[in-house]
Structures are given as structure tokens and as C-alpha cells.
C-alpha positions in Angstrom: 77.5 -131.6 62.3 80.1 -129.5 60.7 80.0 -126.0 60.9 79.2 -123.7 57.9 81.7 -122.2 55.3 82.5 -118.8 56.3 83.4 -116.5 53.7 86.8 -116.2 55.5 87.8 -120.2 55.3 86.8 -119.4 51.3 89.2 -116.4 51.0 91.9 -118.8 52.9 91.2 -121.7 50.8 91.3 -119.9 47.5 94.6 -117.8 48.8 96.5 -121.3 49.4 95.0 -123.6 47.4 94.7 -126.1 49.5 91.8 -126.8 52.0 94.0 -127.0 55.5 93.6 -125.9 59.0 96.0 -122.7 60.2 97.9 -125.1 61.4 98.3 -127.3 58.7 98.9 -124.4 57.2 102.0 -123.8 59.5 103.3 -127.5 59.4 103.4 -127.6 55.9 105.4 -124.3 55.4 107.7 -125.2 58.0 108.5 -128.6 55.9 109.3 -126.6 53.0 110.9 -124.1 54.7 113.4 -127.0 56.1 113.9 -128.4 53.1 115.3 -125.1 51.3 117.2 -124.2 54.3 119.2 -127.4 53.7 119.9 -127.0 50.3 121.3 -123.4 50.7 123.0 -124.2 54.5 125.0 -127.0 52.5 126.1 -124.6 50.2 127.0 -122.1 53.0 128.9 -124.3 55.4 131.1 -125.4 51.9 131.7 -122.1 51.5 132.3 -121.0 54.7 134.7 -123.8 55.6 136.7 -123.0 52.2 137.2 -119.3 53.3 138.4 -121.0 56.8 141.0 -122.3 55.1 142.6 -120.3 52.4 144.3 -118.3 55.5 147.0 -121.2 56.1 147.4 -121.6 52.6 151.1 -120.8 51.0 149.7 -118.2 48.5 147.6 -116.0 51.3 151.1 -114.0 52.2 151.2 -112.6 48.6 148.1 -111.5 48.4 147.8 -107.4 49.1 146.1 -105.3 51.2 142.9 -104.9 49.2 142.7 -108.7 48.9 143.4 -109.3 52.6 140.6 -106.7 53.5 138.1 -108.2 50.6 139.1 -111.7 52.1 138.3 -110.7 55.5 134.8 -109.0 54.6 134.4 -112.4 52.5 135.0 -114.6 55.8 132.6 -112.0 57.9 129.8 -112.5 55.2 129.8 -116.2 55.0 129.7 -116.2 59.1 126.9 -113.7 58.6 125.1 -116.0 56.2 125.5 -119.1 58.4 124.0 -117.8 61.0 121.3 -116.9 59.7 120.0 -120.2 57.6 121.0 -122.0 60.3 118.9 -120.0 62.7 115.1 -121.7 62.1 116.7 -124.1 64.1 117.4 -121.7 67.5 114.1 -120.3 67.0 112.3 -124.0 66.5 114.1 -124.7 70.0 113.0 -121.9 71.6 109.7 -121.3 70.1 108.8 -125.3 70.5 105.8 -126.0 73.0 104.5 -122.6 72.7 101.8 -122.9 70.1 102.9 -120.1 68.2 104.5 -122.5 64.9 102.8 -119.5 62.2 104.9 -116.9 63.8 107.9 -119.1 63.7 107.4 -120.1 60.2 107.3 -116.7 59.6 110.3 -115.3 61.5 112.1 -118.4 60.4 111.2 -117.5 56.0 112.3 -113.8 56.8 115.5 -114.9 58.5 116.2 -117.5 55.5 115.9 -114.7 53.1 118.2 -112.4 54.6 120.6 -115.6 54.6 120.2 -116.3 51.3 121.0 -112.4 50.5 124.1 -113.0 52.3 125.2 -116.1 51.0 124.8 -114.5 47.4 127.4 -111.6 48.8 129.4 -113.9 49.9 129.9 -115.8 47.1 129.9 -112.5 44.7 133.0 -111.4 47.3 135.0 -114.6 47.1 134.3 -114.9 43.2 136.1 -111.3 42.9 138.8 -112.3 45.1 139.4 -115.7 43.4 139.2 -113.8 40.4 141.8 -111.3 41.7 144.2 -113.6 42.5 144.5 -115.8 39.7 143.9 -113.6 37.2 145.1 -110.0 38.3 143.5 -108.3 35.7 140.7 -105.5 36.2 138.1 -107.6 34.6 137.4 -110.0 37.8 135.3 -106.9 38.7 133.1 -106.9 35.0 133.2 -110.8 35.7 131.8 -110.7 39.0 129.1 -108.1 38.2 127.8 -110.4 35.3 127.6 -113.7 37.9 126.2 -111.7 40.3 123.3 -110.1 37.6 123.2 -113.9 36.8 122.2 -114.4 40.9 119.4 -111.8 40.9 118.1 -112.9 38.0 117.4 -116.5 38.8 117.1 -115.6 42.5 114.7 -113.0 41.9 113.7 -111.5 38.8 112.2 -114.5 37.3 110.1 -115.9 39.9 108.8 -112.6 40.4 108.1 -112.3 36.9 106.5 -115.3 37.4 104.5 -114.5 40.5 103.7 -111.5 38.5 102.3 -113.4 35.7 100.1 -115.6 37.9 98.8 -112.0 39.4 100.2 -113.4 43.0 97.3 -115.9 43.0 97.1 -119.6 43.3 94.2 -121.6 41.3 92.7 -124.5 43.6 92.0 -127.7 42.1 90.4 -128.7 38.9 87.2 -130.0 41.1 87.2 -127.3 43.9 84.3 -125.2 43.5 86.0 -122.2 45.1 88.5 -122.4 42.2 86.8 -119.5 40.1 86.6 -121.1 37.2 87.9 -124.2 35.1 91.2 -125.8 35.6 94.2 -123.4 34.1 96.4 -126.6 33.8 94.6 -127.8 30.8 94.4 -125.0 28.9 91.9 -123.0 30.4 89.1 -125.1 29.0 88.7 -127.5 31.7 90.3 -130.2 29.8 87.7 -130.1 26.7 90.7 -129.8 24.6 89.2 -126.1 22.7 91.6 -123.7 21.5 90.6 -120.2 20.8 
């Protein structure tokens, strides 16, 4: 006999969407997590071994003290970065065969964040050095400002704007009950095809 509906599984339900365990839950986030972690450790690691390697090149003993020192906070900011997205991997290790995969998923998305902050500095930072160098002009600074106003805009502003449209809340399915109301997909009419 299954045990009755609380109104706590109802607020759960409702808040994700989806009806699934807390641990469910937990697996499912960690599986998404993963798979954005890879796309922006791929980046990172490119980037990072790039930075590695513009020290032996030719043109690196021209370049001035500002652009050694920017180059340098560059190479400390894509280490920084690395570490961190690559981190959900030390903390699946360590936190593996504890039942505790919520908190891990959650220490894991914060750590991703802060990665993904740091791999947007780093690539602002070695944009304005590129910039620097092949260009010498003052306005590798206006340029980099504008890419990196590009970055926070996509990165942030619009899904937040989105998020912010959608009041923070998920609708369930078209057939869950707990839905409040008819399925937003179609319209807001529950498919009947009525516009207002």
C-alpha cells in the first residue's frame, strides 16, 4: 500500500517538475552537472595550455612589463579556473560511499560557478593581452570591456531575465494534477487552440 501524498512531496513535485525521490533528485543533477563541467573544462584546459605556451614563444621577450604582469595574472586565473571545474571530480572521490550525493551536487554547482567566473576572467585577461600585443593601441581595453559585457550578458543577464520571467517556477506536465493549471506550452489554453 503506498503511503499518502504529503503536502511536502506536493511542494517538491511542483518545485522540480518532476515526480522523483531526493535521490533521484541528486543523480539527475549530478548528470547535468557533469555534462556542463565538460563543456566549460574543455574550454579551460585549451585555454590554459595556450597560456602554457606563449612563454617559449619568440615574441614573449618584447612584450613589456605591464604585459608580462597581465600575462602572468592571465596564467594564475586559468590555473585558478581549472581547478575549480575540475574539482566535482576530488569531491565525487572523496564524498563517494558516504550517502551524502545532495550535498555533493551542491558543493560540486557552487564550485562550477566560481570556475566558470574564473574562466570568463581569464579569457577577458588574455583577450586584452592578445589585444595589446597585436594591436598596441588603447582600444584593446574598450574591446575587451564590450566581449566581456557580451560574457555577462549571455552568462547571466539573460537567463536571469528568463528565470525572472518564469517567476523562478517550473510548470509540471500537461497531465500532472499538481501542475496548477493547464499546460503553458500550448498557449495557456491546454492545447484547445483559444487565443484571447
Amino acid at each position: 500500500m503506498a503511503a499518502p501524498d504529503t503536502g511536502r512531496d506536493t511542494r517538491a513535485r511542483r518545485r522540480t517538475g518532476r515526480r522523483e525521490t531526493p535521490d533521484e533528485r541528486a543523480d539527475r543533477r549530478w548528470t547535468d552537472l557533469l555534462q556542463e563541467v565538460r563543456v566549460a573544462q574543455t574550454g579551460s584546459q585549451v585555454l590554459f595550455g595556450f597560456l602554457l605556451s606563449v612563454v617559449f614563444m619568440p615574441r614573449f621577450a618584447e612584450l613589456g612589463g605591464f604585459d608580462r604582469g597581465l600575462y602572468v595574472v592571465t596564467v594564475v586565473l586559468g590555473a585558478l579556473a581549472t581547478g575549480a571545474l575540475t574539482a566535482p571530480v576530488a569531491y565525487h572521490r572523496i564524498f563517494a560511499g558516504h550517502l551524502l550525493k545532495p550535498e555533493l551536487v551542491d558543493a560540486a554547482a557552487r564550485l562550477v560557478a566560481v570556475g566558470l567566473l574564473l574562466l570568463a576572467l581569464t579569457i577577458g585577461s588574455a583577450l586584452l593581452l592578445l589585444l595589446r600585443t597585436a594591436t598596441g593601441s588603447a582600444a584593446s581595453g574598450w574591446i575587451t570591456a564590450a566581449v566581456m559585457l557580451w560574457f555577462v550578458t549571455c552568462w547571466l543577464l539573460i537567463p536571469v531575465r528568463h528565470l525572472h520571467r518564469h517567476d523562478g517556477r517550473c510548470t509540471g506536465p500537461p497531465d500532472d494534477p499538481d501542475s496548477g493549471g493547464a499546460d503553458t506550452r500550448l498557449g495557456g489554453d491546454g492545447g484547445r487552440g483559444e487565443h484571447r
